[in-house]
C-alpha positions as CSV (number, residue, x, y, z in Angstrom):
1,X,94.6,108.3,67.5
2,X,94.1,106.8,70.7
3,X,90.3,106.0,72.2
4,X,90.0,106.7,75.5
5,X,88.8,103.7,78.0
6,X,87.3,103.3,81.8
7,X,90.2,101.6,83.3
8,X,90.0,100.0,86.8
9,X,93.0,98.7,88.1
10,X,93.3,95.8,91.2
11,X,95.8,95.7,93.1
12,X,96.1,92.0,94.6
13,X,98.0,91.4,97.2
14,X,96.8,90.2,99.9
15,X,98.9,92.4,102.5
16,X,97.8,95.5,103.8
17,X,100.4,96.4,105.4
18,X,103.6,96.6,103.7
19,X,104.1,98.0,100.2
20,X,105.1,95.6,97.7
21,X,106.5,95.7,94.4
22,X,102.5,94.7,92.9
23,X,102.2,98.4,94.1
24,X,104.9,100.5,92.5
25,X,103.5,98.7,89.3
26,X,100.1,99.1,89.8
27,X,100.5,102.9,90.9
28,X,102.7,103.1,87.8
29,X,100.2,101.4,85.4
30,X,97.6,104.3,86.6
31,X,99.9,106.9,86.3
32,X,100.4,106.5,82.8
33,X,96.4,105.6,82.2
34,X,95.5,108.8,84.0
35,X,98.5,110.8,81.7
36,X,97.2,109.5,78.6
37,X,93.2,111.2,79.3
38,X,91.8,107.8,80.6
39,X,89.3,107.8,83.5
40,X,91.0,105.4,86.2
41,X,89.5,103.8,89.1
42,X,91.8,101.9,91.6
43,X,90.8,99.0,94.1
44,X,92.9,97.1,96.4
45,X,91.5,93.7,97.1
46,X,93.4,93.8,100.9
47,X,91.3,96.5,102.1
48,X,88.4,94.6,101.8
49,X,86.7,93.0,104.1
50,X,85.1,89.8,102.6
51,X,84.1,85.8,103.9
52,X,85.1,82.6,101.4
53,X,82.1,81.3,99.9
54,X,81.5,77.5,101.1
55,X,78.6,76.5,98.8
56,X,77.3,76.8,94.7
57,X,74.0,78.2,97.0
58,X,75.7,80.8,98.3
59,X,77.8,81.3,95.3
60,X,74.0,81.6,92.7
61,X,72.7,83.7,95.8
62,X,72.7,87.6,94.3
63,X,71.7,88.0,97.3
64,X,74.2,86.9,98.9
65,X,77.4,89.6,98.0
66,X,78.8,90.7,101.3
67,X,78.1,94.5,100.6
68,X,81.8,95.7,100.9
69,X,82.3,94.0,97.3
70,X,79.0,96.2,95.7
71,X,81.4,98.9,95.2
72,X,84.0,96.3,93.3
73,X,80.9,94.7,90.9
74,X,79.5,98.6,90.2
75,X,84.0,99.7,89.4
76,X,83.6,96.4,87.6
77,X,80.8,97.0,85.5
78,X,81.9,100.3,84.6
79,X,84.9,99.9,83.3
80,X,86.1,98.7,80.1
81,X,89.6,97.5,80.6
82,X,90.8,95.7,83.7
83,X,94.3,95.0,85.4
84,X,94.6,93.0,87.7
85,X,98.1,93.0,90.0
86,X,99.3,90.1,91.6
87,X,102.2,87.9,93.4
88,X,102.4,84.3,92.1
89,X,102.1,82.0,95.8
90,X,102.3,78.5,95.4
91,X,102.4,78.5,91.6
92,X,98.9,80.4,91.8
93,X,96.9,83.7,92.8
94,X,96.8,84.4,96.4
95,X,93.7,82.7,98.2
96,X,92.3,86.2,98.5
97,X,92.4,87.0,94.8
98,X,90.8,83.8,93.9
99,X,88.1,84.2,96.7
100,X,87.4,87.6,95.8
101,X,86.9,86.7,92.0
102,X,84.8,83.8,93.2
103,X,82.4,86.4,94.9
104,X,82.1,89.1,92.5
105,X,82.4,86.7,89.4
106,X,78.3,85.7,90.4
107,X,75.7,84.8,88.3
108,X,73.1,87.5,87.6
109,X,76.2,90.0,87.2
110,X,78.9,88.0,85.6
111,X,76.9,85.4,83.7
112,X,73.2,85.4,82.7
113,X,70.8,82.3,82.3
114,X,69.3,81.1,79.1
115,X,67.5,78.5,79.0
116,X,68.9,77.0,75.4
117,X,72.7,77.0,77.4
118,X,73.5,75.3,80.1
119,X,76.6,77.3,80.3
120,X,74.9,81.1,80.1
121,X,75.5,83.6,78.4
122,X,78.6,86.1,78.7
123,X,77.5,89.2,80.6
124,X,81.1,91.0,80.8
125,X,81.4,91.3,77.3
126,X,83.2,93.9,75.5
127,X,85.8,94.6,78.3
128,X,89.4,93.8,78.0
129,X,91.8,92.7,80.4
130,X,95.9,92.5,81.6
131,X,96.9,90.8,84.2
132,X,100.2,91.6,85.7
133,X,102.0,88.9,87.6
134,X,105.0,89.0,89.6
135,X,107.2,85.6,91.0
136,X,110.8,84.8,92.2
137,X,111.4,82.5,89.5
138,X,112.7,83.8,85.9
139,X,109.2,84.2,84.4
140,X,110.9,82.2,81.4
141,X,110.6,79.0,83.5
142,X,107.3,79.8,84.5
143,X,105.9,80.3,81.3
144,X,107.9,77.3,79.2
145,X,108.8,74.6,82.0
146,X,105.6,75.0,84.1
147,X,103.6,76.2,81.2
148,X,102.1,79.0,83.1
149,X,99.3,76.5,83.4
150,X,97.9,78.4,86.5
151,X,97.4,82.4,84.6
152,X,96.0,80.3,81.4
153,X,93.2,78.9,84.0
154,X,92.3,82.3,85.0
155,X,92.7,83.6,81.6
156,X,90.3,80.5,80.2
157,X,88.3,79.8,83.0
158,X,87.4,82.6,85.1
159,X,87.8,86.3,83.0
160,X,87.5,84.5,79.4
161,X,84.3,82.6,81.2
162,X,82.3,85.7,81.9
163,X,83.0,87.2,78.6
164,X,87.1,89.3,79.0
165,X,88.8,89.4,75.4
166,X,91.7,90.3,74.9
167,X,93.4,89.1,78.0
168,X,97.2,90.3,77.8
169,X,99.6,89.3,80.5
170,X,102.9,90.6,82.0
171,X,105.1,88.2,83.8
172,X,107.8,90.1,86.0
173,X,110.0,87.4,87.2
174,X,112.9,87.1,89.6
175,X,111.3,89.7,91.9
176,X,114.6,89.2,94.7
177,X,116.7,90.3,92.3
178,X,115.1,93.4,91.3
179,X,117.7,96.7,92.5
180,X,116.5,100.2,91.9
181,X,117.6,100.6,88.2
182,X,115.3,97.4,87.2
183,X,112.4,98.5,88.7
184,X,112.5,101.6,87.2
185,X,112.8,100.2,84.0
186,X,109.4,98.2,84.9
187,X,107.2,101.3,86.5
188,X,108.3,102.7,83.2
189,X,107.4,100.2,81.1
190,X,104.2,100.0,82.9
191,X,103.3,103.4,82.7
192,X,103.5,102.8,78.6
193,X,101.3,100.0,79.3
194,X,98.8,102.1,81.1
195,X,98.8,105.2,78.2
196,X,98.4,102.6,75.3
197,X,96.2,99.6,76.5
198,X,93.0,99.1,75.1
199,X,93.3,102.0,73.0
């Protein structure tokens, strides 16, 4: 029997304007989340309005959180399953993904101090995660020949680091040669995704 999860899904490009294929996927992913009796929150990083940090000050600042990102720490801390949608630029997450994880992601909300570890302690614990990442290149060369070094950092580094386990990942490759038929074949594979993750 399946066990019903808060699911936020993040939708990262960084465009606002035009609607991408990270879209269709995302609304897909939620579509099947929302048919299987999950509660679903959505967020779309490119409606939000949001500075790079410059410093480790600002960065350990609580204080500091532009208040247009409150709303994404509180979806965040409430849910228990994140996805996060993306495009693959420059072998890596768009600037805008990165610089919103870097001012969410803060200390005080994603890690906690103690004293005996200089690393802290995990404060997202007991959430899982997928991330969902589309590129032109066959995702087979991305993940063998290149090693998908790039979504392993993020995996290792940044969601593993504040306590995400288990991360899965979708790699949806060769995105300008995608016709009609192929991508529904992925909105539906995505809407299985979203009835059956983290169940």
């Amino acid at each position: 029997m399946s066990v019903l999860r808060r699911v936020l899904v993040i939708e990262g490009h960084p465009d606002p304007e035009t609607r991408h294929l990270n879209h269709e996927l995302a609304e897909a992913y939620a579509q099947g989340a929302v048919e299987a009796g999950h509660e679903v929150r959505r967020l779309s990083i490119a409606g939000l309005d949001f500075p790079l940090l410059r410093s480790q000050k600002q960065w350990q600042d609580p204080q500091a959180l532009p208040p247009a990102l409150k709303p994404a720490q509180d979806d965040i801390a409430w849910c228990e399953h994140l996805v996060l949608f993306f495009p693959l630029w420059l072998g890596e997450m768009p600037a805008l993904v990165k610089g919103f994880l870097e001012q969410v992601l803060r200390p005080g909300f994603a890690v906690e101090a103690d004293g005996a570890n200089s690393i802290g302690q995990k404060a997202l614990k007991g959430r899982s995660a997928r991330l969902v990442v589309t590129m032109g290149m066959p995702a087979l060369i991305y993940r063998w020949y290149f090693r998908a070094h790039s979504l392993k950092s993020l995996e290792r580094n940044v969601l593993g680091f504040v306590g995400f386990a288990p991360i899965e990942e979708t790699l949806v490759g060769g995105t300008d040669q995608i016709d009609a038929k192929a991508l529904a074949g992925w909105q539906a594979k995505m809407r299985r995704l979203g009835r059956n993750d983290g169940s």
